[in-house]
C-alpha positions as a Markdown table, in Angstrom:
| # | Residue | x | y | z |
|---|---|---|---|---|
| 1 | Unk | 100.8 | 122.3 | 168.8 |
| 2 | Unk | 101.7 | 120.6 | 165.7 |
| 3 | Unk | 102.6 | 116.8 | 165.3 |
| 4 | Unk | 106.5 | 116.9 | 164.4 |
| 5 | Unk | 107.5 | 113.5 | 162.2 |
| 6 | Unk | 110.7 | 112.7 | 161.3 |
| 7 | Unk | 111.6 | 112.4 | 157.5 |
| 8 | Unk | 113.5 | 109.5 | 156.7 |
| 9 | Unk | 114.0 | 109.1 | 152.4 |
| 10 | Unk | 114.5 | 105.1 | 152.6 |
| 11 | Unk | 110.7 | 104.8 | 153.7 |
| 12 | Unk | 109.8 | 105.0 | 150.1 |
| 13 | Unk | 112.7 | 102.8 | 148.7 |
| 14 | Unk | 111.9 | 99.7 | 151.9 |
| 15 | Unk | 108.3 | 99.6 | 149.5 |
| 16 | Unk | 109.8 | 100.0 | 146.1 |
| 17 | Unk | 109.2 | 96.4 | 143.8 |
| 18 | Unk | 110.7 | 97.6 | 140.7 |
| 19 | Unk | 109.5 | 94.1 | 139.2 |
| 20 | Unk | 105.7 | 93.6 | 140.6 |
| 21 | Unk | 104.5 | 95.4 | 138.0 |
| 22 | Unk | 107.0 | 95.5 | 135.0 |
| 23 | Unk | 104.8 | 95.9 | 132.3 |
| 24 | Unk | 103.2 | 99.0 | 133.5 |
| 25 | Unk | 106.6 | 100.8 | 133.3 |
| 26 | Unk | 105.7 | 100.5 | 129.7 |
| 27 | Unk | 102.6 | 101.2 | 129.2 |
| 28 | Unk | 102.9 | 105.0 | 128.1 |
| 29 | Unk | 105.7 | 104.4 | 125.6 |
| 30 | Unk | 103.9 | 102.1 | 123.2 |
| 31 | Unk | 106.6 | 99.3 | 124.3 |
| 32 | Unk | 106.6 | 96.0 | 125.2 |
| 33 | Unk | 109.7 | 94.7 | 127.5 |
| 34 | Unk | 111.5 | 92.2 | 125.7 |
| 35 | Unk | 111.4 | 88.5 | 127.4 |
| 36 | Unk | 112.8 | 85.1 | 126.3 |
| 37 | Unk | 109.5 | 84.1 | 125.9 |
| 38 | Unk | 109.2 | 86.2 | 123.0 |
| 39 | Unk | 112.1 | 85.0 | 121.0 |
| 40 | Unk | 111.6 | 83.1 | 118.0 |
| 41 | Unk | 114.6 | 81.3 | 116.5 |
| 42 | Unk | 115.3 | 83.0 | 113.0 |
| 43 | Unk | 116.3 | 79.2 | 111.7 |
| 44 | Unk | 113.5 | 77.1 | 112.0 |
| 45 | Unk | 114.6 | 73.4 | 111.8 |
| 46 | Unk | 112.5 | 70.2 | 110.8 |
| 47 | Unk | 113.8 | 67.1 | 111.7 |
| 48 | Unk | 112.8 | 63.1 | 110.4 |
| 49 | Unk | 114.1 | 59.8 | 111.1 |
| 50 | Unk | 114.3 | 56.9 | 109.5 |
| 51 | Unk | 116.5 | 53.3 | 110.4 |
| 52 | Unk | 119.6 | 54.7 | 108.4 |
| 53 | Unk | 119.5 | 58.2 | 108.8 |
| 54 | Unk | 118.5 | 61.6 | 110.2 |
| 55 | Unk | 116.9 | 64.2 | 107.7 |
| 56 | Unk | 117.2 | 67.9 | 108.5 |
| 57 | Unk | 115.0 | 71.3 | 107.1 |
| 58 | Unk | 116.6 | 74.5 | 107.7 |
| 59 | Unk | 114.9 | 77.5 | 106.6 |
| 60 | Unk | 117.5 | 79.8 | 106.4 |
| 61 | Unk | 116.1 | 82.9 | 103.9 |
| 62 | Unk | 118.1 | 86.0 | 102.5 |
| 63 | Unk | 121.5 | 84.1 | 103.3 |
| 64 | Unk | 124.2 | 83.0 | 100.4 |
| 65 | Unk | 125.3 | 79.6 | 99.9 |
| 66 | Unk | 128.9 | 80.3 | 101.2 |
| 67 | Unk | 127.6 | 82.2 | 104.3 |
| 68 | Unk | 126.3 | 78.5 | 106.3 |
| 69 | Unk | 128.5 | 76.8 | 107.6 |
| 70 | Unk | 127.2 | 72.9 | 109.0 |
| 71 | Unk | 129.3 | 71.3 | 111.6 |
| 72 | Unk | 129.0 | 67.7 | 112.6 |
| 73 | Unk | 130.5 | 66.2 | 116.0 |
| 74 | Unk | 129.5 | 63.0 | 117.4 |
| 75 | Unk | 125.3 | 63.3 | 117.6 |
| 76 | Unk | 125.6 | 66.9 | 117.7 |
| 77 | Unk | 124.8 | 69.5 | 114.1 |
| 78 | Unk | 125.7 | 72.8 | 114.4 |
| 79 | Unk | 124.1 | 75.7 | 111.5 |
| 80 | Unk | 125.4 | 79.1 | 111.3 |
| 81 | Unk | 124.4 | 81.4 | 108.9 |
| 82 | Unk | 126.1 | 85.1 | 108.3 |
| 83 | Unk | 123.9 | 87.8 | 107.5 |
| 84 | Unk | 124.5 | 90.8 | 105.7 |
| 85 | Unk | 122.1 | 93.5 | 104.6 |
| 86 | Unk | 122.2 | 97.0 | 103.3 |
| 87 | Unk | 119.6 | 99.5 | 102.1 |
| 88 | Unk | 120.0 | 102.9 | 100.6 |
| 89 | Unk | 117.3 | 105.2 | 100.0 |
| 90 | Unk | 117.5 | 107.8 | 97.4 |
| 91 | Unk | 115.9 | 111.1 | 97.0 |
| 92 | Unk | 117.2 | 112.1 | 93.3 |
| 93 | Unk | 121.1 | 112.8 | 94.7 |
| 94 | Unk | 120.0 | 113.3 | 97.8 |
| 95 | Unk | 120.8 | 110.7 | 100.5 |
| 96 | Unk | 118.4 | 109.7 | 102.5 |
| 97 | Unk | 118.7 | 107.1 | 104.9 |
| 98 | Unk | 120.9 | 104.3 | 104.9 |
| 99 | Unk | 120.9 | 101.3 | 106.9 |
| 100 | Unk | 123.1 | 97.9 | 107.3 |
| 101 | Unk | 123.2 | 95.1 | 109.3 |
| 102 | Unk | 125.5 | 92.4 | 109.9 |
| 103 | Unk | 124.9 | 89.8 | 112.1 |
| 104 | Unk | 125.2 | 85.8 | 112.4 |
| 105 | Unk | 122.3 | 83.1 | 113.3 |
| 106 | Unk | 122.9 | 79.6 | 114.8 |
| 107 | Unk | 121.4 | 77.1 | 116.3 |
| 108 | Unk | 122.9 | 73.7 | 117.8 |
| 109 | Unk | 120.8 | 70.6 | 118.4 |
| 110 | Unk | 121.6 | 66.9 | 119.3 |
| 111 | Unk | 120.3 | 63.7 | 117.9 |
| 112 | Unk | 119.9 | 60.2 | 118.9 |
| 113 | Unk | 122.4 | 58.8 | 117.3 |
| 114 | Unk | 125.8 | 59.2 | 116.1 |
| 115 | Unk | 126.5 | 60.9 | 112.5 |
| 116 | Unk | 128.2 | 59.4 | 109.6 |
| 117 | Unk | 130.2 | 63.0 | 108.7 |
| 118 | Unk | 132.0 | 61.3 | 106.0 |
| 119 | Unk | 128.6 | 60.6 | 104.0 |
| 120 | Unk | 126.2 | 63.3 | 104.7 |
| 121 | Unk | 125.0 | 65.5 | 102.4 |
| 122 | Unk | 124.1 | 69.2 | 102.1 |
| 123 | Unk | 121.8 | 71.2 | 99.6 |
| 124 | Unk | 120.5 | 75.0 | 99.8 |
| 125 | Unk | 118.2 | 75.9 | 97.4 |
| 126 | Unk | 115.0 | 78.7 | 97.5 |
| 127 | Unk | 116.3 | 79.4 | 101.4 |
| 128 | Unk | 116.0 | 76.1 | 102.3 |
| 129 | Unk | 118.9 | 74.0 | 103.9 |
| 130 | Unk | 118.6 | 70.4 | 103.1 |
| 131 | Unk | 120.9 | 67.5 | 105.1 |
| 132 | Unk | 120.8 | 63.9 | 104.7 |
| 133 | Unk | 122.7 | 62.9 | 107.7 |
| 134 | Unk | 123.4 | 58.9 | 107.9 |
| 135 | Unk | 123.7 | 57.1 | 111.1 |
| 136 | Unk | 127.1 | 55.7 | 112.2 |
| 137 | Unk | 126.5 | 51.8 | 111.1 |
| 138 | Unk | 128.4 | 50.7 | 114.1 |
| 139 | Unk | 126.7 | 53.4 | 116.5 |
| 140 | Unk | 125.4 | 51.7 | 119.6 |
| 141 | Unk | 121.5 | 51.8 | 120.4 |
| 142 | Unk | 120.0 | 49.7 | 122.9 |
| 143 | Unk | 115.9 | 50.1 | 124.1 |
| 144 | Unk | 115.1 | 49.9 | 128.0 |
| 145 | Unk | 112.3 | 48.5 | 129.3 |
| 146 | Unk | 110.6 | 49.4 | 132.4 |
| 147 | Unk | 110.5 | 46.8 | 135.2 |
């Protein structure tokens, strides 16, 4: 006589990790699963010091003059930069493709000390964002030492 087992469908789903192996899932597609690790800010900031000021390097290509907006509060600079772009490919009269993107870029970062927002100083030239952001003259900053 034949052994008789009882089917039950959740045995399959109790062993089911859909995240032990992630990557495998896209193996045959050519694709890679997108992961914050992966993400490289689009505005790529350089930042020096000196005694009497802060001095900032945005590389900010493809983006008009009038499309970044800088916004200063306390220690904190804010850049945002709109983005517009639009292609058309022609074949004689023929249309054909067309694409457009709209989109806006930030990035927020804090410094050390407070900002003079009175007296800096922007520039934008070649896709480079320039800032010469003084330090508040009566802004408090006091060194610890270790005991």
């Amino acid at each position: 006589m034949a052994n008789l087992t009882r089917f039950n469908p959740f045995d399959e789903l109790a062993s089911f990790r859909p995240l032990a192996n992630f990557d495998d899932f896209f193996k045959g597609f050519g694709l890679r699963p997108w992961t914050a690790a992966d993400f490289e800010p689009r505005i790529k900031v350089d930042v020096s010091e000196t005694e009497t000021a802060y001095g900032v390097k945005a590389e900010i290509p493809g983006v008009k003059k009038e499309d970044i907006h800088v916004a200063i509060e306390g220690n904190q600079v804010s850049i945002e930069a709109e983005t517009r772009t639009e292609k058309e490919e022609k074949q004689g009269e023929k249309l054909v493709r067309s694409e457009r993107y709209y989109g806006k870029q930030s990035r927020s970062f804090t410094l050390g000390s407070d900002i003079d927002a009175g007296t800096a100083e922007a520039k934008y030239a070649d896709g480079v964002l320039e800032l010469k952001l003084p330090k508040k003259a009566n802004g408090s900053s006091k060194e610890l030492k270790a005991q």
